[in-house]
ROPALUM-138482 format. One record per residue: residue number from 1; residue in three letters; chain; x, y, z of N, C-alpha, C in turn. Coordinates in pm, whole numbers, plus 50000, padded with zeros to 5 digits. Layout:
BEGIN
SITE   resi   resn   chain    n_c1    n_c2    n_c3   ca_c1   ca_c2   ca_c3    c_c1    c_c2    c_c3
SITE    NUM    Ala       A       X       Y       Z       X       Y       Z       X       Y       Z
...
This chain:
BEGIN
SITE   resi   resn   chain    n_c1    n_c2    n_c3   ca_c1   ca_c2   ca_c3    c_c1    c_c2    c_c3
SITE      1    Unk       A   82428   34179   62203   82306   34219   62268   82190   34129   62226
SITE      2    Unk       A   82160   34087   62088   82058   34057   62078   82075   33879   62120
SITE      3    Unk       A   82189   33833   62160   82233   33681   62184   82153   33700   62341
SITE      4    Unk       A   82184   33813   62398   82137   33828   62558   81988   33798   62573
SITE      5    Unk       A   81900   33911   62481   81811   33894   62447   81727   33731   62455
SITE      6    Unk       A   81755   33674   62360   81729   33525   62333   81699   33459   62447
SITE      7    Unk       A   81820   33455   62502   81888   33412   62603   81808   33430   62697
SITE      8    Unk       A   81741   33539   62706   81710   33598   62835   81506   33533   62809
SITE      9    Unk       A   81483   33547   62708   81304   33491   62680   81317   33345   62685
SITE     10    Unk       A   81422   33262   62655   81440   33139   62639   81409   33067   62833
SITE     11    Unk       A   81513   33121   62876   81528   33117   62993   81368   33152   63074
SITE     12    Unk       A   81337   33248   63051   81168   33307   63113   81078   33245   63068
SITE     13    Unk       A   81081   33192   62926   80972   33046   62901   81013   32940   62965
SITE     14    Unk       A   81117   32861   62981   81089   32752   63012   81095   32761   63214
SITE     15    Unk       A   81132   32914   63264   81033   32884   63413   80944   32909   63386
SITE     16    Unk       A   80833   32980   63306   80710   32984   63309   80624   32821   63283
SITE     17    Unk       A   80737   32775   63190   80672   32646   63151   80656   32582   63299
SITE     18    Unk       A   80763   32568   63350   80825   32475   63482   80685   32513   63591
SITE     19    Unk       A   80659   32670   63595   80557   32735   63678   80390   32639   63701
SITE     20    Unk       A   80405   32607   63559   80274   32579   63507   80236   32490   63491
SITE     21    Unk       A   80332   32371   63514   80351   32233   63508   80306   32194   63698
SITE     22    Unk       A   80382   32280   63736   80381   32238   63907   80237   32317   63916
SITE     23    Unk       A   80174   32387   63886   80079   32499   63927   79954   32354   63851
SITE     24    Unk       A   79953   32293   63766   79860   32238   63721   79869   32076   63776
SITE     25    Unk       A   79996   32021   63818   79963   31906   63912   79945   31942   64037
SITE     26    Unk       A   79981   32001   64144   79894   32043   64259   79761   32094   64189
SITE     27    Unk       A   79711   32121   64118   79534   32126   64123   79479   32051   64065
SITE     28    Unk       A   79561   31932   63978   79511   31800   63969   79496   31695   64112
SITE     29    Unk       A   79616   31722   64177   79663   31642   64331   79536   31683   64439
SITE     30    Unk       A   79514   31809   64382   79416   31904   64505   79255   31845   64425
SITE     31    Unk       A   79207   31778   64386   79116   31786   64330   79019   31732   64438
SITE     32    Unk       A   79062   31633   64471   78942   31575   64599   78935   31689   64737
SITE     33    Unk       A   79024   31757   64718   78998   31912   64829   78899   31964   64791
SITE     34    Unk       A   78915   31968   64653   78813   32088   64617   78710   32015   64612
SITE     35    Unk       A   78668   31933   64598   78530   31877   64518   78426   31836   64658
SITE     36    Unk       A   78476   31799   64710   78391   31728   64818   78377   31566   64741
SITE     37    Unk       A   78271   31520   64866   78225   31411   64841   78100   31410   64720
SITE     38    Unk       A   78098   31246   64635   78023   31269   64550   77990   31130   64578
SITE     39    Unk       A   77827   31112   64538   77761   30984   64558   77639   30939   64473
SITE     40    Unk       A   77693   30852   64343   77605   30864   64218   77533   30721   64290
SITE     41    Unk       A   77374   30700   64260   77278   30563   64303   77280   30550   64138
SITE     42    Unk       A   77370   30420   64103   77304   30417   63919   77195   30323   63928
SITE     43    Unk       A   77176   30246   64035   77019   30133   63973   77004   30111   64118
SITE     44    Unk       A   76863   30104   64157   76716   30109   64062   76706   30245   64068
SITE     45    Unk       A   76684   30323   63961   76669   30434   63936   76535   30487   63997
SITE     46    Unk       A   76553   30619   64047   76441   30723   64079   76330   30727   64059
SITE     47    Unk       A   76188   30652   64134   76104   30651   64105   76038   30536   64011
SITE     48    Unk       A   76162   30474   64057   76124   30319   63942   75996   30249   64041
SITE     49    Unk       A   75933   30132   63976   75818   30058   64038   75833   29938   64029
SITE     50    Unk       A   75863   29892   64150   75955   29729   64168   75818   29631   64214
SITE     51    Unk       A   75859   29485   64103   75754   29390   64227   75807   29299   64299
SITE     52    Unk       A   75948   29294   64348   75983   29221   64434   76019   29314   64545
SITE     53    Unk       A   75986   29297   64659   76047   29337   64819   76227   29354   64837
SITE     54    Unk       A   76260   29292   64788   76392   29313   64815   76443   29326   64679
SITE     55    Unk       A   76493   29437   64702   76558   29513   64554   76760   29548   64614
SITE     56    Unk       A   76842   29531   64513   76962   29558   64555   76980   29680   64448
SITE     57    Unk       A   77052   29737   64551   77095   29971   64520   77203   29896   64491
SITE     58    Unk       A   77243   29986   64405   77430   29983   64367   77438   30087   64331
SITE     59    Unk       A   77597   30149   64340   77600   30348   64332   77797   30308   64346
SITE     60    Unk       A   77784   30445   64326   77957   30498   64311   77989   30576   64423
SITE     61    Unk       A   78071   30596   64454   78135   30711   64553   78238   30760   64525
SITE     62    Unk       A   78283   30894   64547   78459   30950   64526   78480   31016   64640
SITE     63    Unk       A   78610   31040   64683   78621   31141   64793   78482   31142   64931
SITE     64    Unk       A   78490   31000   64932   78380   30983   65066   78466   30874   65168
SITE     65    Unk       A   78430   30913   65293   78485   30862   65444   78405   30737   65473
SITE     66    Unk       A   78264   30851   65478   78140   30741   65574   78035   30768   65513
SITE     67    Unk       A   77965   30653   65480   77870   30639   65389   77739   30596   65460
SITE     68    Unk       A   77620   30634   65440   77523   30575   65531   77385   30585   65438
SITE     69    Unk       A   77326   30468   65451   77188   30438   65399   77088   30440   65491
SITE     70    Unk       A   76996   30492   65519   76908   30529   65638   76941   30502   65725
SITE     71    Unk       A   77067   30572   65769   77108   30571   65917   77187   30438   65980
SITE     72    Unk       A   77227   30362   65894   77276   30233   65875   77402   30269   65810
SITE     73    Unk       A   77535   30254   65849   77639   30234   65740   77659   30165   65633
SITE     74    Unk       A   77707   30165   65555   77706   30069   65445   77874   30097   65410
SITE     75    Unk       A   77950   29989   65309   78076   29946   65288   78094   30002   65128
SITE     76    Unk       A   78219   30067   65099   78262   30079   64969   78342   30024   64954
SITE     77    Unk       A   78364   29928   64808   78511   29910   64819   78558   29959   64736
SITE     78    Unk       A   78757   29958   64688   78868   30031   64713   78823   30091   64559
SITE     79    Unk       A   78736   30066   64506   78665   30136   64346   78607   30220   64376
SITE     80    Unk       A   78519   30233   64473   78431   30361   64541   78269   30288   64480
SITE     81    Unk       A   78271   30201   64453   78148   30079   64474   78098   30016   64570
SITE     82    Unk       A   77930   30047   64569   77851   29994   64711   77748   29882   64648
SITE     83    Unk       A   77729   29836   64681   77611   29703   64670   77523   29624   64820
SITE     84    Unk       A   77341   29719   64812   77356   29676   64911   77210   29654   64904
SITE     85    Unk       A   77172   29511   64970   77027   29462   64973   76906   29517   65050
SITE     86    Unk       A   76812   29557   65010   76702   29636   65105   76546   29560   65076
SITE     87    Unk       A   76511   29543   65184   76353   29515   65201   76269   29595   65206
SITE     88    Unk       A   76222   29618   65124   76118   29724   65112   75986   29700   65151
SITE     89    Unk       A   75865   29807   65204   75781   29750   65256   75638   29806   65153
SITE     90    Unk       A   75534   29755   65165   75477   29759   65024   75404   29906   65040
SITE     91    Unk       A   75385   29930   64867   75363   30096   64879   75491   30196   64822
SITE     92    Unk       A   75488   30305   64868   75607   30414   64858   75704   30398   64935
SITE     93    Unk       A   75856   30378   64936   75943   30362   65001   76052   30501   64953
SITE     94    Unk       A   76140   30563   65050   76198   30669   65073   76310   30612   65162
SITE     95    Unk       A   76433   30616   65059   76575   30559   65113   76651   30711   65075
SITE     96    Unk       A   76756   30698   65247   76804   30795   65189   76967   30777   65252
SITE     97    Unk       A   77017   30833   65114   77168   30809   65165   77246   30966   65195
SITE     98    Unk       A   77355   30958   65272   77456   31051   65298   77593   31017   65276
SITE     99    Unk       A   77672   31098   65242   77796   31068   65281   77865   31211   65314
SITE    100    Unk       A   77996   31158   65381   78062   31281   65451   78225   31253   65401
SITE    101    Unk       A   78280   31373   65377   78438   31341   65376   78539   31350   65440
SITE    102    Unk       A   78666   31364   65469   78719   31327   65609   78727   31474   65626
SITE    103    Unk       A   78702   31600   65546   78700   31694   65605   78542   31738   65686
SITE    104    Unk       A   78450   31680   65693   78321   31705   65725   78210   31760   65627
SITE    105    Unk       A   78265   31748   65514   78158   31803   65406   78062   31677   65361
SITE    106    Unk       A   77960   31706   65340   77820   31636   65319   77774   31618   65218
SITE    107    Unk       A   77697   31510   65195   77615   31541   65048   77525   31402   65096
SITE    108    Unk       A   77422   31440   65054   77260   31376   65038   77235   31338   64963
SITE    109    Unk       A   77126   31193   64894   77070   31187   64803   76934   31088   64844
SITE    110    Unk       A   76828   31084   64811   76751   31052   64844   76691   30924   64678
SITE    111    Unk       A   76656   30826   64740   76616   30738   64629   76444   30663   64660
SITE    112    Unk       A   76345   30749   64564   76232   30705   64557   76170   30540   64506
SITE    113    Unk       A   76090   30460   64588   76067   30339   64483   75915   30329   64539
SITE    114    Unk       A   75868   30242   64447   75696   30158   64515   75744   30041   64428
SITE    115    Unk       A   75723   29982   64569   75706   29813   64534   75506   29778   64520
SITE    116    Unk       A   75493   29740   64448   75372   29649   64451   75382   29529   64398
């Protein structure tokens, strides 16, 4: 009896193990489901004060389709890296980016500068 026993918890851990192994790579696999799109601007940072007119944005992306800088597309490549040149006009400037993912989810970010 008590060999059955053993036998019998031995067996029920390692499907629980097996359970939990598959249960935790599908929600590693599922992760860009869940998350949506994400779209970090790392330079020129928020509210920075530039004196040249043409300043170049560079930013990250994950889990994004279509990417757009005031209504303009812009290109990632296969890193989820954008690099992209803008003329700014003198004063306060208000750039703003979107992106969408192939399921239709959204995300905004807006990037403040003054050139003088």
């Amino acid at each position: 009896m008590r060999r059955r026993e053993i036998t019998f918890f031995l067996k029920s851990g390692v499907i629980a193990l097996m359970v939990l192994i598959i249960f935790g790579y599908a929600l590693y696999k599922a992760e860009n489901l869940i998350t949506g799109p994400e779209l970090q601007i790392s330079n020129p940072q928020n509210g920075t004060t530039v004196n040249q007119s043409l300043v170049e944005i560079t930013g990250t992306t994950n889990n994004v389709n279509d990417i757009q800088m005031n209504d303009g597309k812009i290109f990632v490549d296969e890193d989820g890296n954008f690099k992209e040149k803008l003329l700014l006009t003198y004063g306060y400037n208000i750039i703003k980016f979107s992106a969408k993912d192939r399921f239709g989810r959204a995300t905004e970010k807006t990037l403040e500068l003054v050139y003088k």
